[in-house]
C-alpha positions, 0 to 999 in steps of 0.5 A: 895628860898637859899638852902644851895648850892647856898649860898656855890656858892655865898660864893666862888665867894666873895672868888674868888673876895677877893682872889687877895687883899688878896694875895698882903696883904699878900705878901706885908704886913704880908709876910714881916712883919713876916719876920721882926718879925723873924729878931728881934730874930737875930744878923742879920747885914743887910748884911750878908747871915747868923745869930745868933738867940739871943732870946730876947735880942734885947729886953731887951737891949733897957732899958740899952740903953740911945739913946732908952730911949731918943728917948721913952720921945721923941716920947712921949713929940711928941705925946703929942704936935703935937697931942693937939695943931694941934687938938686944932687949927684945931677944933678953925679954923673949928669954926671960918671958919664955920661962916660968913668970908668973904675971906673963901674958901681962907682961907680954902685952905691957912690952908690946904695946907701944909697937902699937902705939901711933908714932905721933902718941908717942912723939906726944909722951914723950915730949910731955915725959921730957919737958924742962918745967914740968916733964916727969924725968926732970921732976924725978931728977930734982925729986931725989937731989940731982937738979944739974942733971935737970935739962931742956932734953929736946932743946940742946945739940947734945941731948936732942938725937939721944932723947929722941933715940931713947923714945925710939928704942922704947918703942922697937923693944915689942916687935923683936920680943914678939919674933923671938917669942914665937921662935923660941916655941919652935926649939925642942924643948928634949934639947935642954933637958939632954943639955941639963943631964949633960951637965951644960949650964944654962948660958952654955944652953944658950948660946948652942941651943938657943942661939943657933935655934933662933938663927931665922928669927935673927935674920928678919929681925935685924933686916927689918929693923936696919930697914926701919931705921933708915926710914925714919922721919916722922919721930923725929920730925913730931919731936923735934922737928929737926932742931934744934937747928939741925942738930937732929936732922936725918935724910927723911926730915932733911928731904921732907923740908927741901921738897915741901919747904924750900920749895927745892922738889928736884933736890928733894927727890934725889935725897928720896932716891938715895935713901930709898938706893940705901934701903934697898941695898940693905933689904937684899939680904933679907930677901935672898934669905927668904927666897932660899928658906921658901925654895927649899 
């Protein structure tokens, strides 16, 4: 029989296990994250041991400033790019790699393999693929006659955020095929085969079959990368470094050079609140959804 007493003692012993996790996520997450919080109503430069309190004007000075308003669309044609079209190559791969091919665990590794890559590799790569002397994709351009379409990628207004996408979706494509592997295993293969002797073609089969089995898999895969996507920073910055000009900015970058830069940290910090607001928003989805799928 649990009396009351003994469910107070098992009660205290899961505390006294929590208890260090949640001293660390405290210290080292909502200790500095407050702080930060706190910062961003300051006139703080970063150095200094003293500061002004200016309430919210870091806040309201972000619209009448055009570098944020450019780092904002750009985050968001980001979000948009290196969310659909990684989600959209990754979930076509998964298909196609989950049928008969011959060669597939090699494949498989071949696409994946640059979600392992550091970001800072890859910044790298693609840096030397894009160079305008001697870069690979102008060599081939000029190779096969197309010399005008042979350009500084990296150091023009109009090519810079596209390259730097490009090198992005490169990299995304491994993680949603991974997923959707492994959720393609978990459809019932009798499924088709009732499918076939019905007479559905196979992109009838796909699309109510395939599609609505790999509904879990969708939800992870689009939250996290919406997610990852407003995060960005450090290929951009490895790449361009935010130019040329400020035609690559994102908030991450933008934040990154007011906090350590200008010397503007109580600036800085409000844009690191807002996108961490931005990032947080997005993810309640994604966390309803979990909640709900572990309830039930």
């Amino acid at each position: 029989m649990i009396t009351g007493r003994t469910r107070h003692g098992s009660g205290l012993v899961a505390w006294a296990f929590a208890a260090p996790a949640l001293l660390a996520y405290f210290l080292f997450l909502v200790y500095p994250a407050m702080s930060s919080l706190w910062f961003s109503f300051t006139d703080w430069d970063g150095l200094s041991a003293t500061y002004n309190v200016v309430g919210l004007d870091n806040y309201t000075n972000m619209p009448n400033d055009p570098v944020v308003i450019q780092a904002a669309i750009n985050n968001l044609i980001w979000a948009v790019v290196t969310v659909v079209v990684p989600v959209v190559l990754g979930l076509a791969l998964a298909v196609a790699l989950n049928g008969k091919v011959r060669g597939k665990p090699i494949l498989r590794l071949l696409f994946y393999t640059p979600a392992v890559l550091p970001l800072v590799a890859v910044a790298s790569i693609w840096g030397w693929l894009y160079n305008p002397q001697y870069g690979a994709i102008n060599a081939f351009l000029r190779a096969i006659g197309l010399d005008s379409l042979a350009q500084p990628w990296l150091g023009q207004d109009s090519t810079a955020l596209g390259a730097t996408m490009v090198a992005a979706i490169w990299l995304r494509v491994g993680f949603p095929m991974l997923l959707y592997l492994a959720a393609l295993q978990g459809i019932s293969q009798e499924l088709y085969e009732a499918a076939t002797v019905d007479g559905a073609g196979r992109w009838q089969q796909f699309w109510h079959i395939t599609m609505p089995g790999l509904r879990p898999a969708h939800y992870v895969v689009i939250a996290l990368s919406v997610i990852d996507s407003f995060k960005v920073f450090d290929l951009i910055y490895a790449m361009t470094y935010g130019g040329p000009g400020t035609a690559t900015q994102v908030m991450g970058t933008w934040m990154y050079f007011n906090v350590f830069q200008y010397n503007q940290a109580g600036y800085g910090t409000a844009i690191a609140v807002v996108i961490t607001v931005v990032a947080v928003a997005v993810s309640i989805p994604y966390v309803r959804s979990q909640t709900k799928e572990h309830a039930a």
